[in-house]
C-alpha positions as CSV (number, residue, x, y, z in Angstrom):
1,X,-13.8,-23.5,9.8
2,X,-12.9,-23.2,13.1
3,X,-10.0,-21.1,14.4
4,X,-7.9,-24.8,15.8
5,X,-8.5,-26.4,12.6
6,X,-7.3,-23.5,10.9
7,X,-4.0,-23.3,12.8
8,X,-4.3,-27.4,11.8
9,X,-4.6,-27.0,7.9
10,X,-3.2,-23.5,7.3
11,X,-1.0,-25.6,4.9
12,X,-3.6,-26.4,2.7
13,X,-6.2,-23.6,3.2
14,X,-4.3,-20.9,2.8
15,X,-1.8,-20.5,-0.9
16,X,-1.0,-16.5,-1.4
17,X,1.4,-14.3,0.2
18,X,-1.3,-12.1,1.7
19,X,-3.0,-15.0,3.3
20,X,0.8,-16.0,5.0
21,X,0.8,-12.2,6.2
22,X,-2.7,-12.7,7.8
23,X,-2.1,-15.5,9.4
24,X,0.9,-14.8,11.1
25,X,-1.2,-11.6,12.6
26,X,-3.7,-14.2,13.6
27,X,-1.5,-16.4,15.1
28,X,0.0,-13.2,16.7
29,X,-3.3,-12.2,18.0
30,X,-4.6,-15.7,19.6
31,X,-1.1,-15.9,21.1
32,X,-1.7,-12.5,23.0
33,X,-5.7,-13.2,24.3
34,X,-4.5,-15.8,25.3
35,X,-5.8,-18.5,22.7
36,X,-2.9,-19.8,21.3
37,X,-2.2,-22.6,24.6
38,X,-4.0,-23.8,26.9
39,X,-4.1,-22.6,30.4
40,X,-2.6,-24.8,33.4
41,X,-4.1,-24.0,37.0
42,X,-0.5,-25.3,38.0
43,X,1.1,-22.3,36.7
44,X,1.6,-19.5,39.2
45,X,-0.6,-16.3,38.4
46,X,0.5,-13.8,36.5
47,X,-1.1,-11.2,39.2
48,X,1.9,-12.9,41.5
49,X,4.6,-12.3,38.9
50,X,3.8,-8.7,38.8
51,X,4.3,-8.5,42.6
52,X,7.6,-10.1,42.4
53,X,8.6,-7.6,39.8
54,X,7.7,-4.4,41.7
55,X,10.0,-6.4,44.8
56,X,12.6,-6.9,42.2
57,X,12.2,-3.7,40.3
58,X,12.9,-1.8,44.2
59,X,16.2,-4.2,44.5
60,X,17.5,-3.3,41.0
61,X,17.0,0.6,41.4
62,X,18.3,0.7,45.0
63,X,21.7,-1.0,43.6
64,X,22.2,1.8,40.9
65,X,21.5,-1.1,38.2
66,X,18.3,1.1,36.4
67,X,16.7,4.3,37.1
68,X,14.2,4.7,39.8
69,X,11.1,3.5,38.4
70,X,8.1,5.7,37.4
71,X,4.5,5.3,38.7
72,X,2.3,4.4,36.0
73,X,-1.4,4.0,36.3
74,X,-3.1,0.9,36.6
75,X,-5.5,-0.2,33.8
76,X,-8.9,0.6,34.1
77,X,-11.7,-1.8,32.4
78,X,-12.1,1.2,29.5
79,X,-8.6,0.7,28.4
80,X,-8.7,-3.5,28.0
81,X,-9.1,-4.2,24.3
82,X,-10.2,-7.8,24.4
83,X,-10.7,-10.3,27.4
84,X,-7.8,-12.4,28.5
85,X,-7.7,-15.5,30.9
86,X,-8.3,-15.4,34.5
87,X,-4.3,-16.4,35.1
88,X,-3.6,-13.4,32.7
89,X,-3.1,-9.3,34.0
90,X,-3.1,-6.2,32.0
91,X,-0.6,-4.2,33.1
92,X,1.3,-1.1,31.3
93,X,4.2,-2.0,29.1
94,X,6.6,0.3,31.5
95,X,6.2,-1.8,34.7
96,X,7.8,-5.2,32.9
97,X,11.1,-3.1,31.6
98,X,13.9,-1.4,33.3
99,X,15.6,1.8,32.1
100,X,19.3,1.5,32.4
101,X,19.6,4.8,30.5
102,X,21.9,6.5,27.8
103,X,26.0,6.8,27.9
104,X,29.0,8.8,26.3
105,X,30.4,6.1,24.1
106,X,34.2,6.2,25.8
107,X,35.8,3.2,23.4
108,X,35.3,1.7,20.3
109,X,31.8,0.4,20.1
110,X,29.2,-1.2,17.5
111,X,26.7,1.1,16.2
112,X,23.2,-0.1,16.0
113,X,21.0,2.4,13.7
114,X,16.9,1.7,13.3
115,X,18.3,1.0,10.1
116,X,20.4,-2.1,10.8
117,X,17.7,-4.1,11.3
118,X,15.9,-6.6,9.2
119,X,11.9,-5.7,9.1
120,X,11.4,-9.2,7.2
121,X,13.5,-11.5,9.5
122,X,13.2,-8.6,13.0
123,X,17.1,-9.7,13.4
124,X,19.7,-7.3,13.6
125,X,21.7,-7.0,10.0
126,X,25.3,-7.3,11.1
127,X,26.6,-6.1,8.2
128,X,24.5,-2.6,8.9
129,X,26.1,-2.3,12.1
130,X,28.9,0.1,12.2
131,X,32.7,0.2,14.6
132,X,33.0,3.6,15.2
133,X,35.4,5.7,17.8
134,X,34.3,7.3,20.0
135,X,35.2,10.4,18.6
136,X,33.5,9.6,16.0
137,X,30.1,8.7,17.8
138,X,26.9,10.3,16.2
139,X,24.8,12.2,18.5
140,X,22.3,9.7,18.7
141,X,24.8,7.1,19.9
142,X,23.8,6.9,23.6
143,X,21.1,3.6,24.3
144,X,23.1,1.3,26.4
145,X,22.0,-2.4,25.3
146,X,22.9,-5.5,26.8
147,X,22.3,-9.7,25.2
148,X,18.5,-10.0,25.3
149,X,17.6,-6.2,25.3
150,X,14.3,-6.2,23.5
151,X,15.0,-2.7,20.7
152,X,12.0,-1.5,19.1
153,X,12.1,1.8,16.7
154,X,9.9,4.7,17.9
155,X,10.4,6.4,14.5
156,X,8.6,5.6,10.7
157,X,9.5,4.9,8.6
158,X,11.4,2.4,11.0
159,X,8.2,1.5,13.0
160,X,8.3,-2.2,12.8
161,X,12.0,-2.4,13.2
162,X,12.4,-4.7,16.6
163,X,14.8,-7.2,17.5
164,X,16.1,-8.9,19.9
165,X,20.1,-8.2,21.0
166,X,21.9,-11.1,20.5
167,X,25.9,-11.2,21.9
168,X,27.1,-11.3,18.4
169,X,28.8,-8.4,18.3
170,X,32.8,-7.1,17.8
171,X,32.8,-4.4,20.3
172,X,30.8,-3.0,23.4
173,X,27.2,-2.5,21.3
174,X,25.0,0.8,21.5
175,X,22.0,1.7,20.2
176,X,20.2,5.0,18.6
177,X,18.1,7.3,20.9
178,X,15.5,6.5,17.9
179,X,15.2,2.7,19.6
180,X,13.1,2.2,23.0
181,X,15.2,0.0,25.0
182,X,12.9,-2.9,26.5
183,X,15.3,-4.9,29.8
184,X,12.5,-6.6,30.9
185,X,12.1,-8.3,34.4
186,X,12.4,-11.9,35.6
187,X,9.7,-14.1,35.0
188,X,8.7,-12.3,31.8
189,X,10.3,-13.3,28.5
190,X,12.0,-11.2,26.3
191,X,10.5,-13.5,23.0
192,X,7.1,-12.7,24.3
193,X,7.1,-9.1,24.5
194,X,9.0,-9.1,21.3
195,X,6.1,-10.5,19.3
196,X,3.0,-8.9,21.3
197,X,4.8,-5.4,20.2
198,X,4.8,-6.8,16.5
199,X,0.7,-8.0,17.1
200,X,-2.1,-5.8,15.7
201,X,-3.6,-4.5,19.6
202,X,-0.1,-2.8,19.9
203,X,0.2,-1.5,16.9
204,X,-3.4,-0.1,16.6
205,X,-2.1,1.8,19.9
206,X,1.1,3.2,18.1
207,X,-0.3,4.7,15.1
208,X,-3.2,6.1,17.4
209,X,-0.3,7.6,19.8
210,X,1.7,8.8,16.6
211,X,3.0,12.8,16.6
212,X,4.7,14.6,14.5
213,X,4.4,15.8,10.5
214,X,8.1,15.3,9.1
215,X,9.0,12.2,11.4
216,X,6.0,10.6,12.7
217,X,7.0,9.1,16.4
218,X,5.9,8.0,19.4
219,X,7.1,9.5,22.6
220,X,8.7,7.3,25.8
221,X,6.0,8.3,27.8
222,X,3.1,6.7,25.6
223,X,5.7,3.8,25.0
224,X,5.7,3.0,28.8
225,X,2.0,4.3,29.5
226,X,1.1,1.1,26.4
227,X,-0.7,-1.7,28.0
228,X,0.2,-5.6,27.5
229,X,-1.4,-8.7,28.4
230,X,1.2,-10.6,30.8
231,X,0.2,-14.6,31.3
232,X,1.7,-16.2,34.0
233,X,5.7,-17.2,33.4
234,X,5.4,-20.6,32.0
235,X,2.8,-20.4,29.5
236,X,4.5,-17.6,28.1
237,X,7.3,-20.1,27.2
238,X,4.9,-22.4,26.1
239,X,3.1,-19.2,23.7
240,X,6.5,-18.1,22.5
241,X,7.3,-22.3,21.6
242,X,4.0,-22.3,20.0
243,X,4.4,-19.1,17.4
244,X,7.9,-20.4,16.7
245,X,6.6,-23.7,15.4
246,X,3.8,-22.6,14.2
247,X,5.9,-19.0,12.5
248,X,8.3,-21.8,11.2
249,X,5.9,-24.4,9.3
250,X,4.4,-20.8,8.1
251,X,8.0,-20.0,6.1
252,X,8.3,-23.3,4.9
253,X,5.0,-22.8,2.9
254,X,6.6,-19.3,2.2
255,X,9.3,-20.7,0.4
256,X,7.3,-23.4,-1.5
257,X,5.0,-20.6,-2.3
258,X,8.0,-18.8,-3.7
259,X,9.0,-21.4,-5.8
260,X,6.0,-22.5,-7.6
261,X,5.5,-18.7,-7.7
262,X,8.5,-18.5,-9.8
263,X,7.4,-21.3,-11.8
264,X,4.0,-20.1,-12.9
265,X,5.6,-16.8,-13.8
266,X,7.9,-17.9,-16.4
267,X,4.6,-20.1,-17.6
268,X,2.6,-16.5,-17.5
269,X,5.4,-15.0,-19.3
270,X,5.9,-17.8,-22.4
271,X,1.9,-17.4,-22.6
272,X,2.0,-13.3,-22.9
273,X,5.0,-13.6,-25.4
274,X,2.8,-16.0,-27.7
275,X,0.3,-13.4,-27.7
276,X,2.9,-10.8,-28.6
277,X,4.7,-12.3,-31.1
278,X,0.9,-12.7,-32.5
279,X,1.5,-10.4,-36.0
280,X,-2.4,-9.4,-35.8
281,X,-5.3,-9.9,-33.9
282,X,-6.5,-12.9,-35.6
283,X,-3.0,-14.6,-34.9
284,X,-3.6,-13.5,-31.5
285,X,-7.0,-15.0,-30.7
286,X,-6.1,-18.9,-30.3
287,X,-3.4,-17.7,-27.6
288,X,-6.1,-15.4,-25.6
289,X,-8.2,-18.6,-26.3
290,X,-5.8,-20.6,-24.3
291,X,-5.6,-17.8,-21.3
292,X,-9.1,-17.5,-21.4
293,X,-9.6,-21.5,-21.2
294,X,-6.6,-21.7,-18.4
295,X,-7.4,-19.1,-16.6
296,X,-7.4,-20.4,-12.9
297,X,-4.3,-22.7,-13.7
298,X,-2.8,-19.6,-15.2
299,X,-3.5,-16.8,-13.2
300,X,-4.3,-17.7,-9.3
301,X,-2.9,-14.4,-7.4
302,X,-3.2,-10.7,-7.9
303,X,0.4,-10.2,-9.4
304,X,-0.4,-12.3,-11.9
305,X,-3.9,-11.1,-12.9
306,X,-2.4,-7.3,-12.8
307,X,-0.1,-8.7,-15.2
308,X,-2.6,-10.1,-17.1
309,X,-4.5,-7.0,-17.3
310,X,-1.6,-5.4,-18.5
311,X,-0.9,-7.3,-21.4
312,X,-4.3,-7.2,-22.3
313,X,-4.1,-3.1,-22.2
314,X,-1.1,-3.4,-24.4
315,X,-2.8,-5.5,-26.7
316,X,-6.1,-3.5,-27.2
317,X,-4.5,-0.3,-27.9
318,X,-2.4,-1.5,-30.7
319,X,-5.1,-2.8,-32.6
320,X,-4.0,-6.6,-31.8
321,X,-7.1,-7.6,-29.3
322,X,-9.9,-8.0,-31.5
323,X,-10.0,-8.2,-35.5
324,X,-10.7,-5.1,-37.6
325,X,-13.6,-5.0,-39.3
326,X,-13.9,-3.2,-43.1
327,X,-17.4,-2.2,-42.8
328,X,-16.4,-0.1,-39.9
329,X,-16.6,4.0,-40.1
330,X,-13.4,5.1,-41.0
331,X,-11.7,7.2,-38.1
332,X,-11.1,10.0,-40.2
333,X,-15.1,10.6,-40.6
334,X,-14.8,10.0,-36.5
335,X,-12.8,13.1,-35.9
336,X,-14.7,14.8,-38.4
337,X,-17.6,14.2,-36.3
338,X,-15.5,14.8,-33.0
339,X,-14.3,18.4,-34.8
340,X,-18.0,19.5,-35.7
341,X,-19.2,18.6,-32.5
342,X,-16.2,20.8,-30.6
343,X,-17.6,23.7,-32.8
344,X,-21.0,23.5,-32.4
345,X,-20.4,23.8,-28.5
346,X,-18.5,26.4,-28.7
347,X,-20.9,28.4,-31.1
348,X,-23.4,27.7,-28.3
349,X,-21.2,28.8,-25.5
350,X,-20.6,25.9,-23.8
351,X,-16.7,25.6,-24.0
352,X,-14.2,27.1,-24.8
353,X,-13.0,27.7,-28.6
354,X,-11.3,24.4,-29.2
355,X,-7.6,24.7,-29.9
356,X,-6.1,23.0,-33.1
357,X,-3.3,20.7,-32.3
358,X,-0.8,19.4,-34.3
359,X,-0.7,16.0,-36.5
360,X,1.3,13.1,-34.8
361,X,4.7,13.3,-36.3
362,X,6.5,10.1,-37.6
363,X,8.8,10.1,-34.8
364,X,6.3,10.3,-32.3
365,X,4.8,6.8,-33.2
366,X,5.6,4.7,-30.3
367,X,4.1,1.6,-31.9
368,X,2.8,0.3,-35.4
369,X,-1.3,0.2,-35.2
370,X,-3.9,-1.1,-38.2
371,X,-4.5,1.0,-41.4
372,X,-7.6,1.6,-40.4
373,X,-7.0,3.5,-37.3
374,X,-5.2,6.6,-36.8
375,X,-2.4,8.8,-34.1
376,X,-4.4,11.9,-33.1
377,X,-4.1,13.0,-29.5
378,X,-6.0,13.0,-26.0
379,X,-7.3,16.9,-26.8
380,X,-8.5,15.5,-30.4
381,X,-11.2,13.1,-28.8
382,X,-13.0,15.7,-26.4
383,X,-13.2,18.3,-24.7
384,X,-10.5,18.7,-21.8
385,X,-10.2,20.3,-18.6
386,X,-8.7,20.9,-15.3
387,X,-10.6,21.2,-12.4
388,X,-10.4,24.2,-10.1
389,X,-10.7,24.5,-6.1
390,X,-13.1,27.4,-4.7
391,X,-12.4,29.4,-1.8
392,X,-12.0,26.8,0.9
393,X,-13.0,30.4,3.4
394,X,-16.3,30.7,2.2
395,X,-18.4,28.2,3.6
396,X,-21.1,29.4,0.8
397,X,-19.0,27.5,-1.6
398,X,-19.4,24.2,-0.2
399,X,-22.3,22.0,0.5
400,X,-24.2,18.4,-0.7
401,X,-25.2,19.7,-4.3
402,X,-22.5,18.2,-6.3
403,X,-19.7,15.8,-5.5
404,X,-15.9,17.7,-5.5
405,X,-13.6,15.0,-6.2
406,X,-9.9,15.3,-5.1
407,X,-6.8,12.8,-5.6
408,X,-7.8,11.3,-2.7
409,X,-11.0,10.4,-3.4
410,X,-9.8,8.1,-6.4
411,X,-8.6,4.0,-5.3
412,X,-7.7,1.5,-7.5
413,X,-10.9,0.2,-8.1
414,X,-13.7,3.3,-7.5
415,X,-14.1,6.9,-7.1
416,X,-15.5,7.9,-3.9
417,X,-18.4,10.0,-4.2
418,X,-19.0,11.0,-0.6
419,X,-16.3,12.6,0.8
420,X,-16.8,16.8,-0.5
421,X,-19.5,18.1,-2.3
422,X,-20.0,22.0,-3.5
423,X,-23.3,24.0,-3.7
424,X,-24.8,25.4,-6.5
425,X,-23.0,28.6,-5.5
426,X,-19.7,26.8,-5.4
427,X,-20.6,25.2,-8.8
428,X,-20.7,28.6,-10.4
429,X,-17.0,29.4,-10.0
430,X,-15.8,25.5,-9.9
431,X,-16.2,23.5,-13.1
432,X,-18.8,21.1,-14.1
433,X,-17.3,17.5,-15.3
434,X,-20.3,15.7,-17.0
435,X,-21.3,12.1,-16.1
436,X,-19.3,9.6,-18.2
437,X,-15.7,11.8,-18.5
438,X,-12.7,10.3,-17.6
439,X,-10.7,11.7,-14.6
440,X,-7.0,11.4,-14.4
441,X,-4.8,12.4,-11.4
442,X,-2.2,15.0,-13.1
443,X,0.6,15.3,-9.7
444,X,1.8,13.2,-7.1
445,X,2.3,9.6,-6.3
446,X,-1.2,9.4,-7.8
447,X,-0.3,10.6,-11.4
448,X,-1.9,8.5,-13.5
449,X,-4.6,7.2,-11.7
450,X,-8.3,7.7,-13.4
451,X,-11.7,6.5,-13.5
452,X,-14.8,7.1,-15.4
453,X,-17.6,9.3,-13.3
454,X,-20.6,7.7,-13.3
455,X,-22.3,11.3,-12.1
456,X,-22.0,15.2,-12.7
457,X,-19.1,16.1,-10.6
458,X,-16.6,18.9,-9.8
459,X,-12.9,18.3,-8.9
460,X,-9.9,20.1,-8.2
461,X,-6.9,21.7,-10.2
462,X,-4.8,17.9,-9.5
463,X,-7.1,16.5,-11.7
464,X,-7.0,17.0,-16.0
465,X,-10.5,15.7,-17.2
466,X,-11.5,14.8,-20.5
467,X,-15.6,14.5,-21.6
468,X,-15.6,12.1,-24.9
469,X,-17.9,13.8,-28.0
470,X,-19.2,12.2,-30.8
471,X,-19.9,8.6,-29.4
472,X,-16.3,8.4,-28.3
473,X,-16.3,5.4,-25.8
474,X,-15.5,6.5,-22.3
475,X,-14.3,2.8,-21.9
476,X,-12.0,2.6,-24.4
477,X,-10.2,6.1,-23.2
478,X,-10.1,4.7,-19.9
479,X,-8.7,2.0,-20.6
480,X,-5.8,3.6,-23.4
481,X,-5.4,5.8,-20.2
482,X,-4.4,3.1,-17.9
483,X,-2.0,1.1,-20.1
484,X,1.7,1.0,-20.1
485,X,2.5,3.1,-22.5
486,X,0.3,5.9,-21.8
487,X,1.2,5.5,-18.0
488,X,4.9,6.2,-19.2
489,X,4.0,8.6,-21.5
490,X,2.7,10.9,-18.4
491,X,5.7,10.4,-16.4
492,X,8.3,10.9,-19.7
493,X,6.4,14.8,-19.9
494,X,5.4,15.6,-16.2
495,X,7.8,18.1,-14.3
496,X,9.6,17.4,-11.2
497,X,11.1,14.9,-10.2
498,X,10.0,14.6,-6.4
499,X,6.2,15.6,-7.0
500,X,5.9,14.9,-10.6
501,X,2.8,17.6,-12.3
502,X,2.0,17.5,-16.1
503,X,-0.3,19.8,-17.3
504,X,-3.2,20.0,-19.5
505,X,-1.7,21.2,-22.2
506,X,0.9,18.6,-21.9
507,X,-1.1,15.9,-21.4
508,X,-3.6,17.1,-23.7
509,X,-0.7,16.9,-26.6
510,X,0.0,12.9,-25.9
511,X,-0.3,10.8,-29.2
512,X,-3.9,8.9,-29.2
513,X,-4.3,5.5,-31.0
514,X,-7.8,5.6,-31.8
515,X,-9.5,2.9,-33.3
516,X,-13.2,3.1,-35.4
517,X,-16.3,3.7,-33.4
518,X,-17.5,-0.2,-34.1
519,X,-13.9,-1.5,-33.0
520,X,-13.7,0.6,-29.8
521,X,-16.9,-1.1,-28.3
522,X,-15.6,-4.8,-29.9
523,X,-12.2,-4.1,-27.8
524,X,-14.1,-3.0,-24.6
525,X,-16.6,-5.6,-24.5
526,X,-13.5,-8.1,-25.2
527,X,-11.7,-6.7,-22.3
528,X,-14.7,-7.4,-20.2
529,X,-15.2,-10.9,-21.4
530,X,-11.4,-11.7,-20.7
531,X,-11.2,-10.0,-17.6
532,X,-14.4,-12.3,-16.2
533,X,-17.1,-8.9,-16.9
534,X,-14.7,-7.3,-14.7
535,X,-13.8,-3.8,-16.0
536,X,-10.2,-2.8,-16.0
């Protein structure tokens, strides 16, 4: 499909929040190479307009109205991201703007923050705006802006916070020192520069110019040092029509999307409460049935299949996804199995002596599961451990022999084998996690988070491990781990409340519904089936 028909159809092609998001990025980047419109030999060159500003730009600084304006180096070839039209220039952001500098606030005035402004709608949020005294004026109270200032924040979390001033205000309006002020010249429009400092080029030069630990920012000098594409006056009117119209058919399929949205989530949610009013697996299989038959109709975006997989977590570890089966072992000769195992192990030396923990008291049950499984907990199933970091000095310690596997090696979807790796020397005072354990992030915003290895590894002391015995499935822990109530569970009993941490004795202790040996493959192979062979 080609980019024009595209534009033409996005209507049609396009149905999911995500692809909206895109495509107003895409739009944003044609607009800005130059694609969006076409050229008109008529129009005056941009190479022109730039002349006319520098003559203007002299005028404006010899009447006191801005500062006098600083040199800035023209753009050589290395520096052009993409090609633009012949009409077109590069030129750096700082030679299109006037600085008309900061003030002492000597009167009442209206108070614009980064935070007054709308990242969804890039308008200013009149009701964030403040009349304040000027006694009263903050510090950071000093950007003189005028109607049509272009106002972009210089500061994350704020990044994408631009606008344009409008004269909508009660008093005199300033803005924070946070906010690069943009008074751009004649013949360039303010709409334009306003969107190519929302488009991707820009701000793939702002993260890459980005300093600072606390309060990531970028400086005025990399601000004005920035490069832009200019096209000649009039087609940047008729760009800045074109992404209007084009921005404005793209909300209207927002808003339809929205709707239906709403729609097929009260359909997802009658269909999830059928299968939860189910009183036991078999009442439960003709409304999986219907998901499984309706699936497309049912479940078309991502919100709505992590939903799905939800509910279907919720389901399997209550006993409720697939029937129960008599013929099946009975747990209890499971963690017989599990117990003899522990203790063979140890007698050999290869973990430590297993700690007894305590039965699963009544009012610890968080939910009813079938007679013929039983509450135990995570340390009952295997064998658990935290990992532990080497000396990061010694060099020795580290090397290609086995992967070392840290927070941030674990996505959604996959572990991330290749980042670290120890040698055998770092192996010997790390600790070995055999293929097919189950890794969980234990601090952080990534508590909870865990994945089955598919190799030997070695991670470090934010990770509690566990390494199923007995024919324990690895699936089925996963996927107990990532359900609702054992995702809740971890928060309820971590410490902190910043950078929560639970550990391994903690989460070691958390009740376990654990199903036969049989059942736990017929659950896992029936999430599989539901989820398309797609693993949760």
């Amino acid at each position: 499909m080609t980019l024009n028909h595209l534009l033409k159809e996005f209507n049609v092609v396009i149905d999911t929040a995500k692809g909206l998001t895109e495509l107003r990025s895409l739009i944003l980047g044609l607009a800005v190479r130059g694609k969006l419109v076409p050229q008109d030999p008529n129009d005056e060159p941009a190479s022109e307009l730039l002349k006319k500003i520098e003559t203007e730009k002299q005028r404006l600084y010899e009447e006191g109205e801005i500062r006098k304006p600083k040199k800035l180096n023209s753009v050589p070839k290395r520096e052009m991201p993409f090609d633009i039209p012949e009409s077109w220039e590069w030129c750096r952001l700082g030679e299109i703007y006037g600085d008309i500098g900061t003030t002492n606030p000597e009167s009442k005035f209206s108070y614009i923050d980064v935070s007054s402004i709308d990242n969804n709608s890039y308008e200013i949020d009149y009701s964030k705006v403040e009349n304040i005294s000027s006694e009263d004026a903050p510090s950071r109270a000093r950007r003189e802006v005028k109607e049509g200032s272009v106002i972009y924040s210089t500061v994350r979390p704020y990044l994408m916070n631009v606008a344009i001033v409008k004269n909508s205000f009660e008093f005199k309006p300033i803005a924070s020192t946070a906010f690069e002020v943009l008074n751009v010249f004649q013949g360039i429009f303010n709409r334009y520069v306003f969107r190519y400092l929302l488009s991707d080029p820009f701000l793939d030069y702002v993260n890459f110019k980005m300093v600072g630990v606390a309060y990531p920012a970028i400086n005025k000098g990399d601000m004005q040092s920035a490069i832009i594409s200019i096209p000649p006056t009039a087609e940047q009117d008729r760009i800045v029509q074109k992404i209007e119209s084009l921005f404005a058919e793209v909300d209207e399929l927002e808003a339809k999307l929205y709707q239906q949205s709403k729609l097929d989530e009260k359909l997802q949610m009658a269909v999830n409460a059928e299968v939860q009013k189910a009183p036991n697996a078999e009442a439960s299989k003709s409304a999986w049935n219907f998901i499984t038959s309706n699936f497309e109709t049912l479940y078309h975006t991502p919100d709505a299949i992590d939903n799905l997989k939800k509910n279907i977590l919720n389901e399997a570890v209550r006993g409720r996804l697939v029937p129960q089966d008599s013929n099946d072992e009975p747990v209890s000769k499971l963690l017989k199995k599990i117990e003899d195992e522990k203790q063979r192990l140890y007698d050999e030396g290869e973990i430590r002596k297993p700690k007894k923990l305590p039965p699963v008291k009544v009012d610890e049950i968080p939910f009813e599961i079938p007679e013929s499984w039983e509450w135990t907990r995570v340390g009952d199933v295997g064998v658990t451990q935290t990992g532990t970091t080497p000396k990061t000095s010694n060099s020795e310690f580290y090397g290609d022999y086995i992967p070392f596997i840290g927070p941030g090696d674990m996505s959604a979807d996959k572990i991330d084998y290749s980042n670290n790796g120890l040698s055998e020397k770092g192996l010997e005072v790390g600790r070995l996690i055999p293929e097919g354990s189950i890794l969980m992030v234990c601090i952080g915003g990534s508590i909870g988070k865990c994945h089955v290895v598919d190799r030997d590894v070695s991670c470090n002391q934010q990770i509690n491990t566990i390494t199923p015995i007995a024919g324990v499935g690895a699936k089925y822990i996963n996927s107990l781990f990532k359900s609702d109530y054992f995702q809740k569970s971890i928060l309820s009993k971590s410490t902190g409340s910043a950078t929560p941490i639970i550990n391994r004795t903690k989460w070691g202790n958390i009740p376990f519904s654990l199903p036969p040996l049989e059942e736990q493959h017929r659950i896992v192979q029936r999430i599989e089936t539901i989820c398309h062979l797609r693993p949760v």
